[in-house]
N, C-alpha and C positions, 0 to 999 in steps of 0.2 A: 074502716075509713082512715085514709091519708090527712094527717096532721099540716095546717096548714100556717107558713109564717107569717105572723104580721107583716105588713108593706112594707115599711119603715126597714124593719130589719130583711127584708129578704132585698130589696134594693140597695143594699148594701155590698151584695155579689158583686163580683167585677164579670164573672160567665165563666164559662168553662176553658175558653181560651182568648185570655186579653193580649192586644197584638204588645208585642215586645219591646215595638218602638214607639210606646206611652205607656211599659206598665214596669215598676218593678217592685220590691218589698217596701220602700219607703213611698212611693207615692200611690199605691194600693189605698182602700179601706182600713183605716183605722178598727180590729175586733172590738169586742165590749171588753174582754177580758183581758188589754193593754190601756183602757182611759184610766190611767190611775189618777188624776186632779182633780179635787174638790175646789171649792172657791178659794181657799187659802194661797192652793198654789196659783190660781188666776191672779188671786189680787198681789200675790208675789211678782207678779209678771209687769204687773202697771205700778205699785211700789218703788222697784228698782228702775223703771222708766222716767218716774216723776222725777226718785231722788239723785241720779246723774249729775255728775258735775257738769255736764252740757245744759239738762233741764232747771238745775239751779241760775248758770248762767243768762239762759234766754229770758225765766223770769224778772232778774235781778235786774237786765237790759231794759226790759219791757217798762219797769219800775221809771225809771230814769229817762227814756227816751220815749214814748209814748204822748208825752203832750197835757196829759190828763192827770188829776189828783188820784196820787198812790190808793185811794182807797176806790177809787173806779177801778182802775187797773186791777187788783186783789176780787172782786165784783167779778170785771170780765174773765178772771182767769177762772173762777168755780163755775160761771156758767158755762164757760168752753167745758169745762170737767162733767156735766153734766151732756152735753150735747155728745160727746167725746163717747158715752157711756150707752149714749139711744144709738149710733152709729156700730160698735162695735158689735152690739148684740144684734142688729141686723145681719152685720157679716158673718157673726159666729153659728148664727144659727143651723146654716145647712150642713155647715162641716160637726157639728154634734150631731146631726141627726143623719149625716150618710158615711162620718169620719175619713173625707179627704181634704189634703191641702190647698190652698188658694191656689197654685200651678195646676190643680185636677179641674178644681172648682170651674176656672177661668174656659175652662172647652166648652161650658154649657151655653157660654154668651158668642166666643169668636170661633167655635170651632177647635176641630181637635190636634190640629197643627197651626190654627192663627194663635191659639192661646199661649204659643211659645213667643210668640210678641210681648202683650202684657206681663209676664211672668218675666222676659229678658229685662225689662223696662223696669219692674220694682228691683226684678235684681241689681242692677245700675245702679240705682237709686237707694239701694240699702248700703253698696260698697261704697257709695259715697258716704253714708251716717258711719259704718263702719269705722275707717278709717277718721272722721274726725273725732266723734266718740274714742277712738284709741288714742290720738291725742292728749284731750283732756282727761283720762284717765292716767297718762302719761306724767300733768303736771302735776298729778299727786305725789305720785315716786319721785318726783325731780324734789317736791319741797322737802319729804323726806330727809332725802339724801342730803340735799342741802344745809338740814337742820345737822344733820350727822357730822358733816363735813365745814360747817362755817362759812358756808355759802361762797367756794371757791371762782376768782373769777378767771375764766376761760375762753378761748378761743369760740368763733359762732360760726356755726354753717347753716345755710337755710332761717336761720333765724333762730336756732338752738346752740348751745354750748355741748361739750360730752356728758354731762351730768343728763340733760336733758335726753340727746339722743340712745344714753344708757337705760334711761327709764320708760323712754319708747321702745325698744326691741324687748323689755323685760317685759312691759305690758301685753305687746304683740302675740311673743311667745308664750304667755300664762294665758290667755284667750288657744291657741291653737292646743295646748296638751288640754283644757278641760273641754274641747268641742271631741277631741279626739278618746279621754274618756267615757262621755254618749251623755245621753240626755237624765239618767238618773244623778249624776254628780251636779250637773247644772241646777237639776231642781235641788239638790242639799248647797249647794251653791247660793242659790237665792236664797233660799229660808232663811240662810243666816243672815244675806247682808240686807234685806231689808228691813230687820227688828235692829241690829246693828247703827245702821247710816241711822234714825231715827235716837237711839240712845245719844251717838255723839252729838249732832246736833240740836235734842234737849242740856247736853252740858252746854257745849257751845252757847247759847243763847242764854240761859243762867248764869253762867261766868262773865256775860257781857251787860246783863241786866244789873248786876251787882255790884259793877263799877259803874254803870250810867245814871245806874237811880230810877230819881224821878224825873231824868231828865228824858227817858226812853221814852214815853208814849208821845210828849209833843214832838217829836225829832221824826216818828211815823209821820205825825199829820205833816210835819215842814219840810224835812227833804227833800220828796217826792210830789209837793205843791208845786203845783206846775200850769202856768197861765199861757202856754203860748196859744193852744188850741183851744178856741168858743165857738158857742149856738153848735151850729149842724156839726160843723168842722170837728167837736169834741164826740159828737153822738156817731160821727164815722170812727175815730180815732179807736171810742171804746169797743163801736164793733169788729175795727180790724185786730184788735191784742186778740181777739175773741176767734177772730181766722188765724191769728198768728199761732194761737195753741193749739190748736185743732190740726193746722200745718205740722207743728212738731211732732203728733201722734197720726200721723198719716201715712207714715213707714208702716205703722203696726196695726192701724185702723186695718190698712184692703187687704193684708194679711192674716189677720187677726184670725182667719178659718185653723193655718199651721197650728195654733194652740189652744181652739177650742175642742178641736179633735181629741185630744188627750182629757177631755170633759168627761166625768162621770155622768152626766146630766144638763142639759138645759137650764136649770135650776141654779146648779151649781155653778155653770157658769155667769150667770145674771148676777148672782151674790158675789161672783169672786168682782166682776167688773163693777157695780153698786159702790162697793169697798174701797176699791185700790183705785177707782176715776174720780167723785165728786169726791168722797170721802180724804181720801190720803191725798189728792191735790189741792185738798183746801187746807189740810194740817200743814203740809210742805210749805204752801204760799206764805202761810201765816207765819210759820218760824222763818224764810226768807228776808219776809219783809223786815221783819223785827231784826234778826242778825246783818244784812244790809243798814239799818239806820243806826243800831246802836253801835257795830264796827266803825260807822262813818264817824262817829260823836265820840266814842273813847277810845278806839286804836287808831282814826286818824285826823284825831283832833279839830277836824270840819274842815279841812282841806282836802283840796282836788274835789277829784269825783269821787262816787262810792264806789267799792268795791264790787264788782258782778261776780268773782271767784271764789266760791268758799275756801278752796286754799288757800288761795293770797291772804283770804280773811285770817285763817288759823295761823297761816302764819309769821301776821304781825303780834300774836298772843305772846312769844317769845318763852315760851316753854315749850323745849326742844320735844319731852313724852309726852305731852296732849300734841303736838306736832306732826308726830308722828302715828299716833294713833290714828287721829282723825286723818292722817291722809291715807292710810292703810284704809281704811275703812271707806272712804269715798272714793278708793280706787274698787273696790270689790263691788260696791253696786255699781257704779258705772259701765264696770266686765261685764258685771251677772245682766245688764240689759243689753248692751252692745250683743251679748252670744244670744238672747232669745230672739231679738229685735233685727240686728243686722248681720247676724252671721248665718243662722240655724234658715231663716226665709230664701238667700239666697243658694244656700247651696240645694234647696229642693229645685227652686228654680232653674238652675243652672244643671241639677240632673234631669231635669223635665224637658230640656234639647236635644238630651241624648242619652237615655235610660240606661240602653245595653253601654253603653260607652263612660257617662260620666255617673260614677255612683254619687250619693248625698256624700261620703266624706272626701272624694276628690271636689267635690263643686264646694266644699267646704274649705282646701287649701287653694283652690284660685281665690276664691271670698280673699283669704286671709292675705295673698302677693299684692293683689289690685290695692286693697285696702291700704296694705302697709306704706304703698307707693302714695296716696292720697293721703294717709295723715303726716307722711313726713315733709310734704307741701302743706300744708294747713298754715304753718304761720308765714311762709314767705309769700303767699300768694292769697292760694281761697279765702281766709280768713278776712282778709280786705274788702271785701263785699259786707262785711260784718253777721252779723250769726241772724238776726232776724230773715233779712233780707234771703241769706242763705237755704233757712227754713220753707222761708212761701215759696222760693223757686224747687225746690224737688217736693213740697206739698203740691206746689201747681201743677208739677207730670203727671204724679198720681191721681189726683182727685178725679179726672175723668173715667179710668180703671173702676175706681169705687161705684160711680154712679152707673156706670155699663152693668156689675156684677148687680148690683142692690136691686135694680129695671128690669133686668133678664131673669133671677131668680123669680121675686116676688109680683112681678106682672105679668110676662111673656110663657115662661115656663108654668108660675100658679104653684110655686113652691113643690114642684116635683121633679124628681129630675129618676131617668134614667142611668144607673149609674154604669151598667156592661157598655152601656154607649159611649161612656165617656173614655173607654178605654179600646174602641173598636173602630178600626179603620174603614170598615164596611159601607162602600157609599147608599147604602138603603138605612144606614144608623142615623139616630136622631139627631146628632152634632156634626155631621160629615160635612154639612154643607153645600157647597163649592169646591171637591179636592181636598178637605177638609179647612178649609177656609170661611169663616163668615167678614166678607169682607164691608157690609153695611158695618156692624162693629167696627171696624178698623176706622174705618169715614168715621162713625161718629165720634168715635176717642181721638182721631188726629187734628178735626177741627176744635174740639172743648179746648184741646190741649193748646190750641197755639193763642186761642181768647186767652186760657188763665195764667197762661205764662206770660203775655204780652202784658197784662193786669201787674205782672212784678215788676218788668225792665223799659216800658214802653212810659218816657215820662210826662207824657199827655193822659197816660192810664193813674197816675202815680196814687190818686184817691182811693183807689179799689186794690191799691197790692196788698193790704189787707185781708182782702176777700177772696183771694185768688182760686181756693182750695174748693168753698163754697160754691164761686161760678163754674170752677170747672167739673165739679160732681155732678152739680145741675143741669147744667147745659149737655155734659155727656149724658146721664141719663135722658135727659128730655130727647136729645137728636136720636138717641137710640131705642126708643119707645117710637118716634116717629117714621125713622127709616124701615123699622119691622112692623110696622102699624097694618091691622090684621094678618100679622103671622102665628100660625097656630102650631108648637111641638108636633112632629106626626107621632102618634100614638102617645100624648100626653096621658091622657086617659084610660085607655087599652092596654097601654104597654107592648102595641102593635109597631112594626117598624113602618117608616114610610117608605111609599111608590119608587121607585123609579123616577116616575116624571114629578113626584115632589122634591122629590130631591134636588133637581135640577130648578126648580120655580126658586128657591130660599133663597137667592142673591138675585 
């Protein structure tokens, strides 16, 4: 008798010949015997995402501009970390159990040349994090240098001096040589800087508690007291910080398939995301808040505003070597997320156009041109919309993406997918569609999108830009459950291909 494989794993074949122009070695099936990550390396992955100088930033903004007393604020952020956490493991789940990319993934819903849409769309959207992420990693080396140098004053271009634009090419380039040593250095990459970023920042905050006293914990309650917003007005406020973090991992949320593939387990990935979402962003919040209040009270004497920049923070500390450490050290996390988050997604993306033509490390240095061209604008321009605001407009694109994948897997399809299908042009294949186009998909992600985007910029919306992320998951999923409403996979069950004439009914 013929031994026969479990489902799970024999769906995991691509077939005996996957057409060429959707299939190569990086967007294939992930084997069993390449998932090298356990949870550790997961929650490595949302660790150095929290701990960002960007991530530190939006919190620290959030603190201060949000309307609401600091200890809501601190509240909304761990619930987002939680909600953050049920979402990701939604999306992780089918790329552990069939090991392809969210670019593969995405054909089950739009087809096997519409899904080069949404996949062009997060890539977009990730070279934009890219690049400002390279930025702020930027202004670490700059404080550095400046500590090194006496903080020389210089001429500005773009809204930079050379000290600064030195430290953006430096950053640029030490992102491009470890994407180009491959994904093993990355992951030794992380490991370090997320126990790392965490050590400094327990100094950090110690060294600030020790000059403030006992003056630190009331300075939490009073800073961040904040009366403009009451009644309903404040219970919006708290649930948009609540969309506003949920926006910030929204890059990594509808991709989150790119790095659960590399799971050893289901299990393991829940524990690593468990970990590194409520967990490490409630630790994060809490040492923010704290270093935010007590910077405000003993490095700036209760003038101005506070600080939102951990660097800025270190360095009015005025010791040149914790100066420098700590900005070494909040440049290496900020890298190690920038390369898993918005580097490593778009280049599958961007080979997912054109398999035989763009490999993942060429879609890896367009990432890196586009990019470069985007954070060296960040301060004369983009920046000006302010980083929130920033946030819910590329969370609002995405969010409809999410809710299409989350609808189409776990409803439509019933958590099965075909996977030879997903890489076979054959109009009798279960994703071919329309020419390989599912064009109800498309409708429904282009109307979510232009609701949850008009939710950020539209200022008769201006109560909901908060929520932007929210309505547009929702609303895409729900319009895309409706437009396929009674569509059945042909051969969900059988693993039969469909008719002819079904093929032609699906649009």
């Amino acid at each position: 008798m013929t031994a026969t494989l479990p489902a799970e794993e024999f769906d995991t074949h691509v077939g005996p010949d996957p057409n060429p122009a959707l299939h190569n070695d990086d967007l294939g099936p992930l084997p069993q015997e390449r998932r090298r990550w356990g949870a550790f390396e997961i929650f490595n992955v949302w660790t150095n995402d929290v701990q960002s100088l960007a991530g530190y930033t939006l919190a620290a903004s959030l603190f201060i501009t949000a309307g609401i007393n600091g200890w809501w604020v601190f509240a909304a952020i761990v619930i987002a970390g939680f909600f953050v956490n049920w979402l990701v493991n939604l999306t992780g789940k089918p790329s552990v159990k069939y090991g392809i990319p969210y670019a593969v993934m995405a054909r089950s819903s739009m087809g096997v040349r519409g899904a080069q849409f949404p996949a062009l769309v997060r890539g977009i959207v990730a070279i934009f994090w890219y690049g400002a992420q390279t930025y702020f990693a930027s202004t670490a080396v700059a404080l550095a240098l400046d500590a090194i140098f006496g903080d020389p004053q210089l001429a500005v271009f773009l809204g930079m001096d050379l000290v600064d634009w030195v430290s953006y090419v430096v950053v640029a380039a030490l992102q491009v040589v470890l994407f180009v040593r491959g994904i093993s250095w990355i992951e030794r990459f992380l490991n370090f800087a997320g126990p790392a970023v965490y050590l400094v920042m327990i100094t950090l905050l110690v060294a600030i508690w020790v000059q403030a006293g006992d003056r630190l914990l009331p300075a939490v309650g009073s800073i961040f007291t904040n009366d403009s917003v009451e009644g309903w007005a404040a219970v919006g406020a708290f649930v948009g910080v609540i969309g506003t973090i949920i926006a910030y991992f929204s890059a990594v949320v509808i991709n989150f398939g790119d790095f659960a593939r590399f799971s050893r387990s289901e299990k393991a990935m829940r524990r690593g995301n468990f970990l590194g979402l409520p967990v490490s962003l409630t630790f994060f919040t809490f040492l923010s808040l704290f270093i935010t209040a007590g910077a405000y009270i003993v490095l700036q004497d209760g003038q101005g505003d506070p600080l939102t920049n951990p660097a800025d923070i270190v360095g009015l500390v005025g010791n040149v070597f914790l100066t420098i450490v700590a900005a070494l050290t909040f440049v290496v996390a900020t890298v190690g997320i920038n390369l898993v988050a918005n580097f490593i997604p778009p280049a599958y993306d961007l080979s997912n156009l054109a398999p035989q033509r763009i490999s993942f490390r060429r879609g890896g240095y367009v990432t890196a041109a586009v990019g470069f061209v985007v954070g060296a604008l960040w301060v004369a321009t983009i920046s000006q919309i302010g980083l929130p605001t920033f946030v819910d407009t590329l969370g609002a694109i995405l969010a409809p993406l999410y809710g299409v994948l989350v609808a189409d897997y776990y409803v439509i399809q019933r958590r099965s997918l075909k996977v030879a299908d997903l890489f076979s042009m054959d109009p009798q294949s279960r994703y071919y569609y329309r020419r390989g186009w599912n064009v109800r998909a498309l409708a429904a992600i282009g109307i979510a999108g232009v609701f949850s985007v008009a939710a950020v910029w539209v200022p008769a919306l201006a109560v909901l830009s908060g929520f932007a992320w929210v309505i547009g998951a929702v609303l895409g999923g729900c319009l895309y459950l409706l437009v396929m409403w009674g569509y059945r996979p042909a051969g969900a069950d059988t693993g039969t291909a469909p008719t002819p004439a079904a093929a032609e009914s699906d649009v």
